[in-house]
N, C-alpha and C positions, 0 to 999 in steps of 0.2 A: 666559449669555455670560461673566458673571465667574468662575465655576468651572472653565469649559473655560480662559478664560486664564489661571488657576493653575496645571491640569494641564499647560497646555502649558510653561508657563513655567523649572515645576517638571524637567519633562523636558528640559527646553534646557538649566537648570544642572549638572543630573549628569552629563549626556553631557560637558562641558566641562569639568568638574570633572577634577584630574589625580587617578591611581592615589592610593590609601590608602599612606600612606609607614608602614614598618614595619620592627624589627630579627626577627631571627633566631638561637636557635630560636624555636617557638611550643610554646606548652604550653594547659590548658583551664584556667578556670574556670566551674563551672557547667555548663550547657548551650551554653558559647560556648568556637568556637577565641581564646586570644590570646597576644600577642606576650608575649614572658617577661620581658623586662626592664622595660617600661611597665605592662603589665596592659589597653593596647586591645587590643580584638578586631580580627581580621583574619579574612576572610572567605573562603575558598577559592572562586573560582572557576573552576574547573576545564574542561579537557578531556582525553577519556582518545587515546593513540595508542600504542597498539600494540607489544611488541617479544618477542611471546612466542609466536609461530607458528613454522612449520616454519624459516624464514627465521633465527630469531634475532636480528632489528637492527630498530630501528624503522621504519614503513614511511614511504615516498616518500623514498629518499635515491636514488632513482635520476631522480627527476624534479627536485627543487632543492635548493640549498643548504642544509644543516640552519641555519644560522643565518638565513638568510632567511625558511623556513619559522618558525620558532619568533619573528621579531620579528612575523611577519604574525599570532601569534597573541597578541601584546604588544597589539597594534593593534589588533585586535576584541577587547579588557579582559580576557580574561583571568589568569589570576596564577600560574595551577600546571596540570601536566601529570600527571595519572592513569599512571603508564612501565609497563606490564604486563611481566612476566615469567616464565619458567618457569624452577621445580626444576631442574630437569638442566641447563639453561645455566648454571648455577654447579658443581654438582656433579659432570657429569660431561661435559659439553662446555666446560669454561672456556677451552680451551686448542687449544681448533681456530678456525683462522683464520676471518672474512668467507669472504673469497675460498675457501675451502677448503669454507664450507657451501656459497655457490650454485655453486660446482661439481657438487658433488652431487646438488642439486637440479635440476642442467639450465638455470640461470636467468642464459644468456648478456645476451643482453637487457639485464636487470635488470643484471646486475654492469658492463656495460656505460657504461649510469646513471650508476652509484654512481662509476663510475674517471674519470665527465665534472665529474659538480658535488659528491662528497666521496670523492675519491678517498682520505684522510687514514682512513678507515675497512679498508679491504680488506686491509691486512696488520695489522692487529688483531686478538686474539683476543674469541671473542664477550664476554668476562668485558671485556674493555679498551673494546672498543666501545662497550658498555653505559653505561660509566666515562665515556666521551668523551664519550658524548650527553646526561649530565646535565650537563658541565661548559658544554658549548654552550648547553642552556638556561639554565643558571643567568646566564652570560654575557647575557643576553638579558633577562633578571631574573624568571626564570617559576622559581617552588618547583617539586618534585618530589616526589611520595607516589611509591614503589618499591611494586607491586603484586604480588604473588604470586598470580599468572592459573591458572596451572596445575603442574601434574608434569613432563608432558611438551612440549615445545615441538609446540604444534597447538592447531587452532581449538577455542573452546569454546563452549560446552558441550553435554551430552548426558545424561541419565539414567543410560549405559550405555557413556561411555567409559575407566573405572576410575579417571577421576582426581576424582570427584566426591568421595568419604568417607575420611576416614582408616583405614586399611586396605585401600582398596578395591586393585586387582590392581598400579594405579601409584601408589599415593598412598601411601608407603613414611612411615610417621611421623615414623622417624628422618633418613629422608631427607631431609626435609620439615626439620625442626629443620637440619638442617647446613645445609638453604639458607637458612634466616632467617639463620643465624649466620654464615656469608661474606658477605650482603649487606650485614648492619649495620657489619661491620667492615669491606668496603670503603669503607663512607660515613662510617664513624664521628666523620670528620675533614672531612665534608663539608657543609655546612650547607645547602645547596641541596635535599639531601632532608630534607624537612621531615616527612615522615612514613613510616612502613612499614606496610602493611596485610599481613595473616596470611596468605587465603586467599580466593581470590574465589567466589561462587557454588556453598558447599556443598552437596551434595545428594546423592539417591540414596538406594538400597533399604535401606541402611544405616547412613542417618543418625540419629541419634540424640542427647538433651540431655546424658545422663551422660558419653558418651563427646564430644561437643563440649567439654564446659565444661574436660575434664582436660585435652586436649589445645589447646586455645585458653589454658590457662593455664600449661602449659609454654612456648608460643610468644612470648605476651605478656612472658612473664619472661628465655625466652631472649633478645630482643630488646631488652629494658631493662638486662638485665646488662651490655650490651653498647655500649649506645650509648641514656645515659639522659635525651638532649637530643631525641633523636625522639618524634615520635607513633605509637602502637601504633594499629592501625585494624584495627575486630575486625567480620566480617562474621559474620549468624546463618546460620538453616538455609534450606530450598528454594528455593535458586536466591539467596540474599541477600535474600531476600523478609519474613522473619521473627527475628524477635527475643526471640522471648514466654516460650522459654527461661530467661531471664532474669528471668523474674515469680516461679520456683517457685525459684532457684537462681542469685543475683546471680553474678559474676565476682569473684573479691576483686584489687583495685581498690586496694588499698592502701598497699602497695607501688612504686606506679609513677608517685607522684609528680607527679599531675595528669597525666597523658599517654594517656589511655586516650578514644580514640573508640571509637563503633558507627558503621557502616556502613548502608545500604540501596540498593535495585535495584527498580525502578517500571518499566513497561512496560504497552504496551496489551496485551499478550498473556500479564501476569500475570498467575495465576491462573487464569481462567475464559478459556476465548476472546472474542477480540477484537471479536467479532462485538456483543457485551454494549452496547460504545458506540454501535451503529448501529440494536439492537432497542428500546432499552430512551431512555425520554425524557431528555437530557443531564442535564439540575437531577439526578434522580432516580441514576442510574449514576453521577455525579462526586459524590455523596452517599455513596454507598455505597463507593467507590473512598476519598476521603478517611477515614471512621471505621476503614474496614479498614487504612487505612494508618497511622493513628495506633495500632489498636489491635494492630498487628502490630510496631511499628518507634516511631513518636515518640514513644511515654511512657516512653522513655529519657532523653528533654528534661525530665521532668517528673517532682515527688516531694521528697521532702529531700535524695535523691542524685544527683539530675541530671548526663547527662553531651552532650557535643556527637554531633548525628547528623549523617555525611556523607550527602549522596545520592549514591553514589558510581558511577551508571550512570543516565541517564535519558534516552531521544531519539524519533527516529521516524525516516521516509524524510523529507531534506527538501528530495527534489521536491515534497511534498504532493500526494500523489495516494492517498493512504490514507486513506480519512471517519473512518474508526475511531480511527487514529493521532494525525489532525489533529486530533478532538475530546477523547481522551486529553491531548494537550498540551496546550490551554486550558485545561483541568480540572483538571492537574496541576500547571503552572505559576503557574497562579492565588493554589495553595494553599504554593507553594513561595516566590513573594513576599510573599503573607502572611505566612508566619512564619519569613521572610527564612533559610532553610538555607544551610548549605553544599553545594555541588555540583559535578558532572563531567558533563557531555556525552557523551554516548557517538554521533556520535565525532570525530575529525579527518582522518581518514587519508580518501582519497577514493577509494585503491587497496588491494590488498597484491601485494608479491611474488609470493606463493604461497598460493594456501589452496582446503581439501579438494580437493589435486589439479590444482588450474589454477594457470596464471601469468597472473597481471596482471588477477584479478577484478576488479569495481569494486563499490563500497561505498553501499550507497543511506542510509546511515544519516551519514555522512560531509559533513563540512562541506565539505570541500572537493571539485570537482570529481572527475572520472577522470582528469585529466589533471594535476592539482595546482597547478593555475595560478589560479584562483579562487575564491570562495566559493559554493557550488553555489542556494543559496536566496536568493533576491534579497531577501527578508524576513527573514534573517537577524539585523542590526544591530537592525530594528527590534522582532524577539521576544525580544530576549536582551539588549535594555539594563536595563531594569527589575531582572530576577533578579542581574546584576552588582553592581548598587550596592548598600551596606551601609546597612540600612532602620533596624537595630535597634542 
């Protein structure tokens, strides 16, 4: 009985406890994000939403207010927003309107939305847009890591849709560099983005360590030269799964002035199929799921060079109707409080616009409803207060 009213008591005070106060930039020490000018750690807790599909604009600005939206996610503790983005939205669509893409896309409807509850968005171009919507969360006091999702503005990913490997048919390198370098210098002056991550969920028939590590270290440096108050956020190879690269042929790191994360990407459907949690006895698969994961990803945390790992994609459906999903989450959450990480949800968005082809899919992985009006897992507060708070 004493124990349990510790636990509980314990959890009564953090829930009540306010946000971690903190300045701005962050930089690393060790294996921890922290604030630059104090030297505490701050803890990313994240959710990622969307802005790099066909669409171009972050999703649900046709259902509510972006600044409403973004304090409701003040409100369930988180601190920062994962903003996805595509290559070509800076480089070669900067300069066509909102309004002029869902034209295009047929997406009356939708723009309909956007001209009821942000209308302030539709004659911007998508580059300004993009600009607007970091300044509305920052307003809100949520950081922003700028994500480089893909090449082309569309869903990802796929083995086989050329924006996987540098080279591959859309994944133009130099392209690639010109987009890191108009994002950094649009933010460069913005403090709200706290971080830039390189490139999400590399992979494909032509992946490879030598040809990662050169071009992951022109990225890193393009982006530091640039704006050397941000965090660099450096995802590994299949799928962001992997990091081991890194065992035979460090990053050099040294140059960048404490500012270099690794990244990682967890899923039930990592690796092996999903099916692995529902055949195989839990203790025994969430055993084997953990050592692979550290032995793929965490001992980046660990060594004489330690650096901070984001988990920078992690969720499930959460209707809970997935045995596999849901016992992946206890398994992986578990391990994520233990050694208190940094992380991003995947996802917020409870719709999109557009995607592969349809308007106005809905999102089973998404906090928020289809209709963006509420939190779709009535168990939500109570799975995600623990991984929030700063343990360590």
């Amino acid at each position: 009985m004493g124990r349990t009213f510790q636990v509980v008591l314990f959890l009564a005070l953090f829930v009540l406890l306010p946000p971690s106060v903190y300045s701005l930039p962050l930089s690393t020490n060790g294996r921890w994000i922290v604030d630059s000018t104090t030297g505490r750690r701050v803890k990313l807790v994240c959710v990622n939403w969307p802005s790099h599909t066909q669409s171009m604009l972050i999703e649900g600005l046709n259902h509510r207010p972006l600044k409403e939206l973004a304090d409701e996610a003040i409100k369930l503790r988180f601190n920062c927003v994962r903003l996805t983005y595509a290559t070509q939205m800076f480089t070669r669509y900067a300069n066509r309107t909102v309004e002029e893409n869902f034209d295009l896309l047929d997406l009356e409807q939708a723009k309909a939305g956007l001209a009821q509850y942000n209308p302030f968005v539709l004659n911007k171009t998508i580059a300004e847009a993009y600009e607007a919507v970091v300044d509305v969360l920052g307003e809100s006091g949520l950081m922003v890591i700028a994500d480089n999702h893909m090449s082309q503005p569309r869903w990802c990913c796929s083995l086989d849709d050329g924006n996987g490997f540098f080279g591959d048919r859309y994944f133009d390198p130099q392209e690639w560099l010109q987009g890191l370098s108009l994002v950094a210098q649009r933010f460069s002056k913005k403090p709200t983005v706290v971080g830039m991550s390189l490139r999400n969920e590399i992979r494909g028939t032509n992946e490879n360590a030598n040809d990662w590590n050169n071009y992951v270290t022109q990225g890193v440096t393009t982006i530091h030269n640039i704006n050397p108050n941000v965090l660099v956020i450096v995802s590994g190879l299949n799928f962001d799964n992997d990091l081991r690269c890194l065992k035979e042929k460090p990053l050099n790191a040294s140059a960048l002035d404490n500012k270099l994360v690794f990244e990682v990407h967890l899923y039930s459907f990592s690796g092996d199929a999903e099916s692995k949690f529902i055949n195989q006895p839990l203790n025994n698969i969430c055993a084997d799921i953990i050592n692979g994961f550290v032995d793929h990803a965490e001992f980046v945390r660990e060594g004489p060079n330690p650096f901070p790992l984001f988990v920078s994609e992690y969720g499930y459906d959460q209707r809970e109707v997935n045995d596999a999903e849901n016992r992946f989450m206890s398994c992986f959450t578990a391990h994520l409080a233990q050694e208190d990480l940094d992380w991003a949800l995947w996802t917020w968005q409870g719709s999109y616009y557009y995607r592969e082809g349809q308007a106005g899919p809905a999102e089973t992985f998404g906090a928020l409803d289809s209709n963006w009006t509420q939190i779709k897992n009535p168990n939500f507060v109570q799975k995600f207060q623990l991984l929030q708070t700063m343990l360590q």
